[in-house]
N, CA and C atoms as a LAMMPS dump frame, in Angstrom:
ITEM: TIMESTEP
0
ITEM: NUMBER OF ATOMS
300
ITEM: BOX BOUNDS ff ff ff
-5.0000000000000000e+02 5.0000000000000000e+02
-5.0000000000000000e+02 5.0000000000000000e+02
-5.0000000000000000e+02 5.0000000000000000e+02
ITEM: ATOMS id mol type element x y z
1 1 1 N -352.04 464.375 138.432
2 1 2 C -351.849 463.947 139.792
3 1 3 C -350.374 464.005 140.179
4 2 1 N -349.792 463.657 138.968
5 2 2 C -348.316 463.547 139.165
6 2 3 C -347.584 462.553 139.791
7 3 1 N -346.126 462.541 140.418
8 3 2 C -345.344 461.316 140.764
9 3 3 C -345.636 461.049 142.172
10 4 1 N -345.881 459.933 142.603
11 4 2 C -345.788 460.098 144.134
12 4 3 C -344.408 458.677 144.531
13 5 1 N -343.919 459.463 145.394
14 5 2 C -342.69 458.88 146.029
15 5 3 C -342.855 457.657 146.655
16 6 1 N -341.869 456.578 146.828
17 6 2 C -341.887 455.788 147.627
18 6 3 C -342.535 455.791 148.56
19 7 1 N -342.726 456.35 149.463
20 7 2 C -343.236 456.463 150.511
21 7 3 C -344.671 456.722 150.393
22 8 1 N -345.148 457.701 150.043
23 8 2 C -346.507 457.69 149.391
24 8 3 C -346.795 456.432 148.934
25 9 1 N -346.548 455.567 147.918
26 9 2 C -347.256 454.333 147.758
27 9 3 C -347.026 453.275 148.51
28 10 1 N -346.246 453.302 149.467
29 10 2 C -345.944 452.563 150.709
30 10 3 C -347.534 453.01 151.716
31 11 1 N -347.247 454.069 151.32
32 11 2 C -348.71 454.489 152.95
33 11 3 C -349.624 454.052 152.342
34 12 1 N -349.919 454.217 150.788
35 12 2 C -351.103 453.805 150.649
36 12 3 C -350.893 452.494 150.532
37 13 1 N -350.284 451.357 150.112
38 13 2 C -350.324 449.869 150.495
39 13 3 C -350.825 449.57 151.739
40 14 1 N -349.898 450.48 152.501
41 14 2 C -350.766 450.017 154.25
42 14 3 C -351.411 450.369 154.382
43 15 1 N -352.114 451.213 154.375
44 15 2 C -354.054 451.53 154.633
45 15 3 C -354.654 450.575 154.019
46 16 1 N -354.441 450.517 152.642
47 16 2 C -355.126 449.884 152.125
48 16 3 C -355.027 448.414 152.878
49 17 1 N -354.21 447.83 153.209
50 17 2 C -354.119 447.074 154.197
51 17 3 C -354.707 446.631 155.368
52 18 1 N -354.319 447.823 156.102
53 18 2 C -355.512 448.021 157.166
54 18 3 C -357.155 448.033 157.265
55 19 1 N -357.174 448.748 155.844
56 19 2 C -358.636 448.398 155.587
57 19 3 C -359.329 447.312 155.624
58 20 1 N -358.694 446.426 154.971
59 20 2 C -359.164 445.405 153.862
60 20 3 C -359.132 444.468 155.841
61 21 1 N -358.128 444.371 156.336
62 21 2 C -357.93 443.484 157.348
63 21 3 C -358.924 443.791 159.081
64 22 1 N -359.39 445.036 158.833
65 22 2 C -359.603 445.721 159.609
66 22 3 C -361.535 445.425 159.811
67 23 1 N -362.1 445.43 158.151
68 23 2 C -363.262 445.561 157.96
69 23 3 C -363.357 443.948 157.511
70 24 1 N -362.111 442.643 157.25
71 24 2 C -362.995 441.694 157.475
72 24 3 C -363.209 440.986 158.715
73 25 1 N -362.458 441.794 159.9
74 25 2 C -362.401 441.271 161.463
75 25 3 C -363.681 441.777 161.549
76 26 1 N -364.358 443.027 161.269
77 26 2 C -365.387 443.728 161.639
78 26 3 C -366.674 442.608 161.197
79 27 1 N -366.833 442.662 160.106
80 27 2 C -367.396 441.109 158.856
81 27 3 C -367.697 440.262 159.932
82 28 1 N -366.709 439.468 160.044
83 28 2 C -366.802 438.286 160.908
84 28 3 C -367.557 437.88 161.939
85 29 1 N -366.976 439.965 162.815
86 29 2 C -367.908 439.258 164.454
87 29 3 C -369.506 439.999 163.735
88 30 1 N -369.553 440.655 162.662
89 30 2 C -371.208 441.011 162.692
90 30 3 C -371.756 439.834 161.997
91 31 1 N -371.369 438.835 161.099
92 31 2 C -372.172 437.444 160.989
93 31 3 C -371.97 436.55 161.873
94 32 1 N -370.865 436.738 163.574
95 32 2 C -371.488 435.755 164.224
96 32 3 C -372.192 436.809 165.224
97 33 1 N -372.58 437.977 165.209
98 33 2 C -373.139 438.086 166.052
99 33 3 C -374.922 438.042 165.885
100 34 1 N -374.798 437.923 164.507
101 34 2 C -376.034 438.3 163.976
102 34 3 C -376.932 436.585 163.32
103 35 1 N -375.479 435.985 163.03
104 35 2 C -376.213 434.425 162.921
105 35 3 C -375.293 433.483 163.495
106 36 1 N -374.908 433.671 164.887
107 36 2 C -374.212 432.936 165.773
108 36 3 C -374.94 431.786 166.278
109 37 1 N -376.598 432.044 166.279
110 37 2 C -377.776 431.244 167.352
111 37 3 C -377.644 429.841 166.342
112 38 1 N -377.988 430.405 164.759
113 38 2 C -377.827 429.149 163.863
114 38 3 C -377.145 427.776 164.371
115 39 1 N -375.534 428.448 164.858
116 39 2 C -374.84 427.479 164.766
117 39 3 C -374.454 427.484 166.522
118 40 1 N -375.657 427.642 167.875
119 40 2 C -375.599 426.9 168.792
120 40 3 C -376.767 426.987 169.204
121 41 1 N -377.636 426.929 168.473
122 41 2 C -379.458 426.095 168.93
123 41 3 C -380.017 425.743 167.854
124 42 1 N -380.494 424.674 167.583
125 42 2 C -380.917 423.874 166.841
126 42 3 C -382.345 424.735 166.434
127 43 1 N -382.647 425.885 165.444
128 43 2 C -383.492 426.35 165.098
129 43 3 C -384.365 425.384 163.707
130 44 1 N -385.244 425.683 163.625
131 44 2 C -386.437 425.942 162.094
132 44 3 C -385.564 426.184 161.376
133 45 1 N -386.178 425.586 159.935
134 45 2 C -385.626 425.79 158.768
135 45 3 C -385.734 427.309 158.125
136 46 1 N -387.292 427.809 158.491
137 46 2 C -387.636 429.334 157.887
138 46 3 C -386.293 430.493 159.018
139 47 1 N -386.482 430.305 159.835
140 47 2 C -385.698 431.095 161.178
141 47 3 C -383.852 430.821 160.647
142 48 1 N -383.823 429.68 160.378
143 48 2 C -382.319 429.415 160.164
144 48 3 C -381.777 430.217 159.037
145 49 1 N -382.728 430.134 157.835
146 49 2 C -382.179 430.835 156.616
147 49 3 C -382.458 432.112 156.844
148 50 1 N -383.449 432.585 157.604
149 50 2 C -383.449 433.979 157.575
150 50 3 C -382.575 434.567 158.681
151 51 1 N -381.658 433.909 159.432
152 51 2 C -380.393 434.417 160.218
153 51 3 C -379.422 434.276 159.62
154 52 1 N -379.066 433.317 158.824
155 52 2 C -378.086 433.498 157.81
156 52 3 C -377.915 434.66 156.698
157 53 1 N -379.377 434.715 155.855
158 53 2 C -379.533 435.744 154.836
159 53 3 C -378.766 436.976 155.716
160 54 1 N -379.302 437.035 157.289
161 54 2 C -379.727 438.75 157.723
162 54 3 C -378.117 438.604 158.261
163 55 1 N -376.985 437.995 158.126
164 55 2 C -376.113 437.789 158.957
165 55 3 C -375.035 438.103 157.863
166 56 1 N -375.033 437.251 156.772
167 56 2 C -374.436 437.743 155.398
168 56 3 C -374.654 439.218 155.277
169 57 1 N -375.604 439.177 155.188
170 57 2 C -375.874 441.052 154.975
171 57 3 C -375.378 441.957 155.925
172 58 1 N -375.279 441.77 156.915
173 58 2 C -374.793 442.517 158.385
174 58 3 C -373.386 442.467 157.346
175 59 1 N -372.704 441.399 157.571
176 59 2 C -371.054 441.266 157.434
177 59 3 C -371.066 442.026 155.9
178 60 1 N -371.475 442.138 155.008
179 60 2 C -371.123 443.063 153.36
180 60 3 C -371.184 443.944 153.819
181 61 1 N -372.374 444.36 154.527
182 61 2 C -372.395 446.01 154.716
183 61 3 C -371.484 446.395 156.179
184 62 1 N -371.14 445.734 156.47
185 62 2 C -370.058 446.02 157.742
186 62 3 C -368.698 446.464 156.824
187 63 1 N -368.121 444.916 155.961
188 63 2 C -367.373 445.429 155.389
189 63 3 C -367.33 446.176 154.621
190 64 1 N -367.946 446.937 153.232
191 64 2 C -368 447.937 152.354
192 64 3 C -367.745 449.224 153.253
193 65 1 N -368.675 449.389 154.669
194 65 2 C -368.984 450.426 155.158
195 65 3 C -367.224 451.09 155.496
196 66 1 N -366.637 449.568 156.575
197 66 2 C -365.376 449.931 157.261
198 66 3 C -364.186 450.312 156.447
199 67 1 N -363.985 450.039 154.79
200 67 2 C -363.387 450.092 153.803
201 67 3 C -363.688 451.209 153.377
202 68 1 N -364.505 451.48 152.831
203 68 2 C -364.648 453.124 152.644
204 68 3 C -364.735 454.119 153.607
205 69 1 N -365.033 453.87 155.183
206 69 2 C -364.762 455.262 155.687
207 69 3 C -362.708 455.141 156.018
208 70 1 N -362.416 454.137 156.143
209 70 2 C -360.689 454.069 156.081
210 70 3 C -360.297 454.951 154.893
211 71 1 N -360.57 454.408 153.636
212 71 2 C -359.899 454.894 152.639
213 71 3 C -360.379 455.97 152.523
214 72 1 N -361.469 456.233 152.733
215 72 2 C -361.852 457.989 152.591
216 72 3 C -361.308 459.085 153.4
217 73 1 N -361.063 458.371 155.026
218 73 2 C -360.499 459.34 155.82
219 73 3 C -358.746 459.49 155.583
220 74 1 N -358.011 458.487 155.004
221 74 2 C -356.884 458.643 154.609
222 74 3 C -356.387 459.639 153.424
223 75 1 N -357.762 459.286 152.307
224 75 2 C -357.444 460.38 151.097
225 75 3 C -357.553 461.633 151.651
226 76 1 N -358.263 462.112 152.716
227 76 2 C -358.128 463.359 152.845
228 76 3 C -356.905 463.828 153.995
229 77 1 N -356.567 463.089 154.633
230 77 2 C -355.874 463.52 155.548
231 77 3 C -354.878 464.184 155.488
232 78 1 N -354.327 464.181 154.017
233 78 2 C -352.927 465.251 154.011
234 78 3 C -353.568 466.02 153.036
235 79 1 N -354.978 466.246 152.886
236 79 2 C -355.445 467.512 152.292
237 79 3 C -355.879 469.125 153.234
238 80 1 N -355.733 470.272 153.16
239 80 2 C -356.052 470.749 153.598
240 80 3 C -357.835 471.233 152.431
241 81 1 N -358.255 472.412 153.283
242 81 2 C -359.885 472.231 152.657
243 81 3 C -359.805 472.605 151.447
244 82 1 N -358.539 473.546 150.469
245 82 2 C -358.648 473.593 149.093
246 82 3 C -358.114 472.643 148.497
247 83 1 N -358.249 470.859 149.225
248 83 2 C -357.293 470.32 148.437
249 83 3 C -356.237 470.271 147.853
250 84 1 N -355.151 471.292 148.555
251 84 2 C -353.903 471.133 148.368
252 84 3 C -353.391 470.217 149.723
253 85 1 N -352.206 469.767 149.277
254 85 2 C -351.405 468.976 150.044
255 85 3 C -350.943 469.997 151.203
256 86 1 N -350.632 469.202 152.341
257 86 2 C -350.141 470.033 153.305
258 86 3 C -348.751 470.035 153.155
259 87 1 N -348.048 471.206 153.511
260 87 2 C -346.753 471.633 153.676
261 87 3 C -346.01 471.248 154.958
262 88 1 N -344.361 471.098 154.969
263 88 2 C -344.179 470.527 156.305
264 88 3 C -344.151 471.799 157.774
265 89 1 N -344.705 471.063 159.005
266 89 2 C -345.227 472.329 159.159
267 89 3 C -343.502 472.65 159.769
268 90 1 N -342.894 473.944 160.601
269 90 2 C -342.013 474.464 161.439
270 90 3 C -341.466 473.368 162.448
271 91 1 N -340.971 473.373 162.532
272 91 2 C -340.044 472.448 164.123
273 91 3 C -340.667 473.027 165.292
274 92 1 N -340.147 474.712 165.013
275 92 2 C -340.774 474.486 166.194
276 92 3 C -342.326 475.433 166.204
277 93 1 N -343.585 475.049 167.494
278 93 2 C -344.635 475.74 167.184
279 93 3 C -344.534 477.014 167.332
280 94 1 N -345.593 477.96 166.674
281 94 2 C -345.506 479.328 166.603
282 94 3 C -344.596 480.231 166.077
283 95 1 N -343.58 479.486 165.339
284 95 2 C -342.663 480.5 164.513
285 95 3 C -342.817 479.881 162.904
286 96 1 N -343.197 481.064 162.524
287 96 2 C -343.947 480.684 161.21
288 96 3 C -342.534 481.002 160.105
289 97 1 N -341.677 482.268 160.352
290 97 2 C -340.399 482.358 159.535
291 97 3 C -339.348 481.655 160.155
292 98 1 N -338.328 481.081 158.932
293 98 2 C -337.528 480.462 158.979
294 98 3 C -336.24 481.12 159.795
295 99 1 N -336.283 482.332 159.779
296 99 2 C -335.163 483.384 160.677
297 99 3 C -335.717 483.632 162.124
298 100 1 N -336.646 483.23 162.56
299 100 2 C -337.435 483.648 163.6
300 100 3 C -336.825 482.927 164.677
């Protein structure tokens, strides 16, 4: 894989960052949106646990989901399709030589 520079493990700290902060905001509003009623109408005991169960579950799979498409779309982003790294491109567009 080889060395990666400061900066490289800087970007990836912050994604990873972003992720993690990103998908438990996501979490949050899908267990209150999904077992919000629990906690402002006085439901049944069978109805209560089964908005909780289904509300927990909303928020894991919210978060796993929002965490892996982040980190997945970041690992590729400085790939081109043979998986090499991209090169920096020209200053300016359409001049591909450096004498040009």
């Amino acid at each position: 894989m080889g060395n990666r520079s400061r900066a490289d493990r800087d970007a990836v700290t912050v994604e990873i960052g972003y992720a993690v902060v990103t998908a438990l905001l996501g979490a949050f509003l899908a267990f209150g949106a999904v077992a919000g009623p629990v906690f402002t109408f006085e439901l049944r005991h069978p109805a209560r646990g089964l908005l909780l169960l289904a509300g927990t579950a909303a928020a894991v799979l919210v978060f796993v989901s929002r965490t892996v498409h982040v980190l997945w779309r970041f690992s590729y982003a400085g790939e081109n399709r043979r998986g090499e790294r991209r090169r920096n491109q020209p200053s300016q567009p359409g001049r591909t030589r450096p004498d040009s």
